[in-house]
C-alpha positions in Angstrom: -42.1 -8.4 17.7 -39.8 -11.3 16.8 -42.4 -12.5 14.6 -42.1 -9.2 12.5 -38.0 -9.1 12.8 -37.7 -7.2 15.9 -36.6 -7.6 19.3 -36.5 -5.5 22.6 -33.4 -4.5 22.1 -34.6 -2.5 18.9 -36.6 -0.4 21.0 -34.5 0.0 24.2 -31.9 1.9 22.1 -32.9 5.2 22.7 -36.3 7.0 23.9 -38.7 8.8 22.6 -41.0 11.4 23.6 -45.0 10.5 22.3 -47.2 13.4 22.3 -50.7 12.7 24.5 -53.0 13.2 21.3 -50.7 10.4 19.1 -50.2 7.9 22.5 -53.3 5.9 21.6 -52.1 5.5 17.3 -48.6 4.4 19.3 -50.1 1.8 21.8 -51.8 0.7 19.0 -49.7 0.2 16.4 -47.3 -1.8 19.0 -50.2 -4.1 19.7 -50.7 -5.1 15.8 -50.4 -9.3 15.9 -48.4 -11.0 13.2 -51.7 -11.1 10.9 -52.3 -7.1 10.7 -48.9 -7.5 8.2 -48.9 -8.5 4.8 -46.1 -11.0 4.0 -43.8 -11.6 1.4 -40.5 -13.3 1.0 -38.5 -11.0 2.6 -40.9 -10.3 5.8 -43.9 -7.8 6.4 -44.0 -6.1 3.3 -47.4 -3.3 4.5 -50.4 -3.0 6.8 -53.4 -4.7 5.6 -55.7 -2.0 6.8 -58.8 -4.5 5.7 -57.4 -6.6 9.0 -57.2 -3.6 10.9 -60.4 -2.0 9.9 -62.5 -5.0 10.0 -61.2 -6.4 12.9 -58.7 -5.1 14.9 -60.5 -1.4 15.6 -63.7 -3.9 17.0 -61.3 -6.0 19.0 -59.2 -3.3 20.9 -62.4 -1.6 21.1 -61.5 1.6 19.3 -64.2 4.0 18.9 -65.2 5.2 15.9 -65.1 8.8 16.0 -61.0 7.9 16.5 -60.3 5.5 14.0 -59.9 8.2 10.7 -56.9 9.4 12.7 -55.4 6.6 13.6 -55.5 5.2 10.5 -53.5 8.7 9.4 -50.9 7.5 12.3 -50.1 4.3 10.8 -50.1 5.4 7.5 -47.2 7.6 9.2 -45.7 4.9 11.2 -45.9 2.1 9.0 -42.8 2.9 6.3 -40.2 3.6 9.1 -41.5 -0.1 10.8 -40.4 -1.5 7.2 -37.4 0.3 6.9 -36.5 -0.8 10.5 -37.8 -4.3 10.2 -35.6 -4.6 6.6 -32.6 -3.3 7.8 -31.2 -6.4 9.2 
């Protein structure tokens, strides 16, 4: 998180509800390491989805059949992260 901007504290704000069929794009997305963003000079400026397709499905072991969706999820997820992330 801290590496990305964030802290604990950015999260414990206020909860959320997850649906069961998005809980997996969620957990997912929280895991991403430092190199799933692409960097500029002000931060993570996007997803590299090459990382995340080429690697990072294999290595949390998502299956296949589930990775189009997720995919859509972080699509979804990704431009409120950078808005958040940016705001400071």
């Amino acid at each position: 998180m801290a590496a990305n901007g964030l802290t604990r504290a950015d999260f414990e704000t206020e909860e959320v509800e997850v649906f069961p069929c998005c809980w997996e794009s969620v957990m997912f997305f929280r895991s991403l390491p430092r190199g799933a963003w692409d960097h500029g000079m002000n931060g993570p400026s996007r997803l590299d989805y090459r990382v995340i397709n080429d690697v990072l499905f294999d290595h949390f072991g998502v299956k296949k059949k589930r990775r189009k969706q997720i995919l859509a999820d972080l699509f979804l997820m990704e431009g409120p992260a950078l808005k958040e992330i940016h705001s400071k």
